[in-house]
ZADO-1210 file (C-alpha; in nm, 4 decimals, padded with zeros to 6 digits):
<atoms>
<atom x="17.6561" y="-08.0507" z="05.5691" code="UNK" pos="1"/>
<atom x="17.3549" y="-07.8684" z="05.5113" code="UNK" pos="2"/>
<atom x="17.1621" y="-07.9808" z="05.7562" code="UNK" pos="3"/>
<atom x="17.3221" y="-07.8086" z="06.0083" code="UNK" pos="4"/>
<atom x="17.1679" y="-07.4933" z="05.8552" code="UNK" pos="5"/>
<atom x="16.8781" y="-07.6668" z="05.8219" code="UNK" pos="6"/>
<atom x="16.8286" y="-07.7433" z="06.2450" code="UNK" pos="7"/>
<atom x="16.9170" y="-07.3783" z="06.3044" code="UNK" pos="8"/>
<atom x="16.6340" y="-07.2742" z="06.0847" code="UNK" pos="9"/>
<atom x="16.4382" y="-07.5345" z="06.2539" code="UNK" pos="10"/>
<atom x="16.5087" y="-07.4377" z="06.5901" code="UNK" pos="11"/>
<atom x="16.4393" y="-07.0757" z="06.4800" code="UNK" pos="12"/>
<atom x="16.1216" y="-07.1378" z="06.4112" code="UNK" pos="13"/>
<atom x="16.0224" y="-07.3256" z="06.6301" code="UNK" pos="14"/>
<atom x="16.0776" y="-07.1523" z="06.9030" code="UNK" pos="15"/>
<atom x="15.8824" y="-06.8506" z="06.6971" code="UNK" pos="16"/>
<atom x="15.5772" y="-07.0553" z="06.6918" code="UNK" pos="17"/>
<atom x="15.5493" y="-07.0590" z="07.0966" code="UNK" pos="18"/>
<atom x="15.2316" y="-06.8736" z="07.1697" code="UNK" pos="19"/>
<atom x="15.3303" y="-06.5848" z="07.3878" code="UNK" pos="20"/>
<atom x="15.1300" y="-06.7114" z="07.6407" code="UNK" pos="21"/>
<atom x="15.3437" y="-06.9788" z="07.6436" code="UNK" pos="22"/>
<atom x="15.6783" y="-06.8320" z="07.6191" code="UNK" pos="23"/>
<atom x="15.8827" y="-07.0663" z="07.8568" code="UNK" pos="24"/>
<atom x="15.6984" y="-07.3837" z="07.7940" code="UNK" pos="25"/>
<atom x="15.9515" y="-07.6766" z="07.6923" code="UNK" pos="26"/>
<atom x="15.9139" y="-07.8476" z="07.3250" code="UNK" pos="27"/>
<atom x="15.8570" y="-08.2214" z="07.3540" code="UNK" pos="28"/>
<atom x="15.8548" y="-08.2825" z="07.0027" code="UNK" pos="29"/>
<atom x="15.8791" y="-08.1128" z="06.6414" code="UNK" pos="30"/>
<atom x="15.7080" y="-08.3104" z="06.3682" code="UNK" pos="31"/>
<atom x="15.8545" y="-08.2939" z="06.0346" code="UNK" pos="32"/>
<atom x="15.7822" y="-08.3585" z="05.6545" code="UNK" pos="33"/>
<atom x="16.0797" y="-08.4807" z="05.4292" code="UNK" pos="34"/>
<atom x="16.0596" y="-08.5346" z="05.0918" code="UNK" pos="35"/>
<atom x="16.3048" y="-08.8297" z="04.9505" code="UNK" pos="36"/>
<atom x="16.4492" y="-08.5493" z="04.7296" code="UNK" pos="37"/>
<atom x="16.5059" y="-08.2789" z="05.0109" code="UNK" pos="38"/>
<atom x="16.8467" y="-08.4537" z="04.9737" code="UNK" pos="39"/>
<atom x="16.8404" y="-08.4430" z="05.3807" code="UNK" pos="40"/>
<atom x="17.0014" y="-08.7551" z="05.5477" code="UNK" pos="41"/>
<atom x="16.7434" y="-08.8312" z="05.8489" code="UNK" pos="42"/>
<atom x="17.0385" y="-08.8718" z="06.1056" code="UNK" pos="43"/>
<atom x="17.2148" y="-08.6181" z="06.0431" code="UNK" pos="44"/>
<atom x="16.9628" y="-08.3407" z="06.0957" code="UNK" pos="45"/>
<atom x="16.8958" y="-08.5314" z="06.4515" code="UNK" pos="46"/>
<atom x="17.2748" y="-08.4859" z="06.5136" code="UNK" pos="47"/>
<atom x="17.3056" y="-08.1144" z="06.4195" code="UNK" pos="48"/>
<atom x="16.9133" y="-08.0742" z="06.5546" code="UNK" pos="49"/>
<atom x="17.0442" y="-08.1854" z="06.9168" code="UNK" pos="50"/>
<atom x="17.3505" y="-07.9545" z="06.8984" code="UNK" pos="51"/>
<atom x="17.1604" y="-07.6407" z="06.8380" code="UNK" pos="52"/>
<atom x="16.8584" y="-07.6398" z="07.0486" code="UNK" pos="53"/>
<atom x="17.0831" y="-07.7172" z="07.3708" code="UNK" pos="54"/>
<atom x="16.9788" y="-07.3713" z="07.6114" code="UNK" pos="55"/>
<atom x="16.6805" y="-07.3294" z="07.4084" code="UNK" pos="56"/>
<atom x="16.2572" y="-07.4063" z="07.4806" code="UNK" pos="57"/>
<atom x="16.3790" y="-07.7242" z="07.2150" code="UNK" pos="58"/>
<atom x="16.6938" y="-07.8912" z="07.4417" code="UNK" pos="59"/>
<atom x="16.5746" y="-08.2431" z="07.4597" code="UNK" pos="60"/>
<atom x="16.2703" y="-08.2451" z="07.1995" code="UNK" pos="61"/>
<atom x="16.2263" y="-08.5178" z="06.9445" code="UNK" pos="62"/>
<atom x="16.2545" y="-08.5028" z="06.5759" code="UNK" pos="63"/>
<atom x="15.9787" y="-08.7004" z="06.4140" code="UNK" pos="64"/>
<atom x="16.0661" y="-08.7108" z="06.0538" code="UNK" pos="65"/>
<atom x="15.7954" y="-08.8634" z="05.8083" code="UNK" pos="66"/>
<atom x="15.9358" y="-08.9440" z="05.4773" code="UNK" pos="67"/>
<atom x="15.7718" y="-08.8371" z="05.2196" code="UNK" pos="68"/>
<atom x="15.7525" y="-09.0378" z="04.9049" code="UNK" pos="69"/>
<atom x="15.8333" y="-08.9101" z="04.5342" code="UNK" pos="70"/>
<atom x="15.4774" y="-08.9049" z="04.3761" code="UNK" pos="71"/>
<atom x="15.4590" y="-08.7992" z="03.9331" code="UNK" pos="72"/>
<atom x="15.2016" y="-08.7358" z="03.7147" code="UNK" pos="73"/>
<atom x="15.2520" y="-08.7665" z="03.3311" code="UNK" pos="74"/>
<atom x="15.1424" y="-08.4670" z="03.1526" code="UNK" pos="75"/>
<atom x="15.1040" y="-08.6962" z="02.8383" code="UNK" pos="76"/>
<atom x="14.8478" y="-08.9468" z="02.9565" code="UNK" pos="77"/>
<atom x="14.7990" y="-08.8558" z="03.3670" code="UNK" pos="78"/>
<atom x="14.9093" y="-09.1582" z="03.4882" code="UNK" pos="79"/>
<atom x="15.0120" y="-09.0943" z="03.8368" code="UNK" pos="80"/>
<atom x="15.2526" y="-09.3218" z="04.0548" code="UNK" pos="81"/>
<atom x="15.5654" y="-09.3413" z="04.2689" code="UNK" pos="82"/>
<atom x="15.8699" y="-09.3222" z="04.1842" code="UNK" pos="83"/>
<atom x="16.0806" y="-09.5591" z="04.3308" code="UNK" pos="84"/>
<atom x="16.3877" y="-09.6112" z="04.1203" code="UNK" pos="85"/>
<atom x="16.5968" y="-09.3019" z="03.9431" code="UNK" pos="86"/>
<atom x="16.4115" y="-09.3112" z="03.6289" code="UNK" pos="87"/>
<atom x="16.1999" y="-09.0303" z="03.5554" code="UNK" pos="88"/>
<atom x="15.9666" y="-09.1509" z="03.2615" code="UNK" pos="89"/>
<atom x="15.6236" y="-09.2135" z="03.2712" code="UNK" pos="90"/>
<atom x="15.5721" y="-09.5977" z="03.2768" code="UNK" pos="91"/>
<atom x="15.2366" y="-09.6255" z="03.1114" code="UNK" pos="92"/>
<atom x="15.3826" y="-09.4016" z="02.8263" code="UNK" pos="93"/>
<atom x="15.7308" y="-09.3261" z="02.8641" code="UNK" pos="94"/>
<atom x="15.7010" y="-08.9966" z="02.8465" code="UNK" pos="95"/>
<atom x="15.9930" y="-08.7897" z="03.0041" code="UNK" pos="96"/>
<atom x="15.7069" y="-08.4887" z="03.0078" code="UNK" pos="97"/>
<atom x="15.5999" y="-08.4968" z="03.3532" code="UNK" pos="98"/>
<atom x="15.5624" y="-08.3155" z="03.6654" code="UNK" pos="99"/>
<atom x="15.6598" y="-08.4030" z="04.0419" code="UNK" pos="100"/>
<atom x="15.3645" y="-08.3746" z="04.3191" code="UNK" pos="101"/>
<atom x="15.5706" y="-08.4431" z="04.5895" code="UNK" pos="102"/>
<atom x="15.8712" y="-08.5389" z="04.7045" code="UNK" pos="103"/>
<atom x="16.0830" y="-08.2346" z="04.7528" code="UNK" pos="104"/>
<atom x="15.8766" y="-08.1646" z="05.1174" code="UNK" pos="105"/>
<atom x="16.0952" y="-08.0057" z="05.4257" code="UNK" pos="106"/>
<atom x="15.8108" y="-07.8559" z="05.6363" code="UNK" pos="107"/>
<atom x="15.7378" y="-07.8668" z="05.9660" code="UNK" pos="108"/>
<atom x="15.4225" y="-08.0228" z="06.0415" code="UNK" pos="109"/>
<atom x="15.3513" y="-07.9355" z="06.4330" code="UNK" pos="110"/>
<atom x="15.5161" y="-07.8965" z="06.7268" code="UNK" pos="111"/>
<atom x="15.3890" y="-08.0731" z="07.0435" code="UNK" pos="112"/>
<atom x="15.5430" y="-07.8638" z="07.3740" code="UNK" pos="113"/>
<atom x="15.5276" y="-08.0887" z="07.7136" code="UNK" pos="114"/>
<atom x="15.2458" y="-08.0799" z="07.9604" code="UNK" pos="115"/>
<atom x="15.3288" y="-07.8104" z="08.2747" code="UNK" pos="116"/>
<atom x="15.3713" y="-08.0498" z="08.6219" code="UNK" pos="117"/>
<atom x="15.0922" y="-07.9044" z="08.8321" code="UNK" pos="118"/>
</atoms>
């Protein structure tokens, strides 16, 4: 299971990304990008994501993971489009020549760290 791996490095930097000024302040929630071809199944990163940040700034923060879809463009003719099923032609031209824009994502997008109790 990858994604184990995957949390820690979340985690890691993460809790990196806390401005020093900030160094105690508790993450609420860590905003993610995941491509459909990451090959990373959704709940199990929220499994192994709540096992490593216990005792850290992240114990209790959300994982909000936006899929991201796989998007081609032909270099034969430019069509552009989704691809939905496994088939990795061109359907304007059938081309196999192509090239993916997105799809293979795994980035964090923000993290959001809760509001101090005054």
């Amino acid at each position: 299971m990858h994604e184990m791996g995957v949390a820690m490095q979340i985690v890691e930097i993460a809790t990196a990304s806390i401005p020093a000024d900030l160094i105690g302040a508790r993450v609420e929630k860590v905003n993610l990008k995941v491509g459909k071809l990451s090959a990373i199944v959704a709940d199990s990163l929220q499994f192994c994501f709540e096992a490593v940040s216990r005792d850290t700034a992240l114990e209790g923060a959300r994982l909000n993971i936006m899929e991201i879809p796989v998007r081609a463009v032909c270099n034969a003719c430019q069509n552009e489009w989704t691809i939905d099923l496994p088939a990795f032609t061109c359907p304007q031209c059938q081309s196999g020549d192509i090239t993916l824009l997105s799809g293979r994502e795994l980035d964090i997008e923000s993290i959001e760290l809760a509001e101090e109790d005054n």
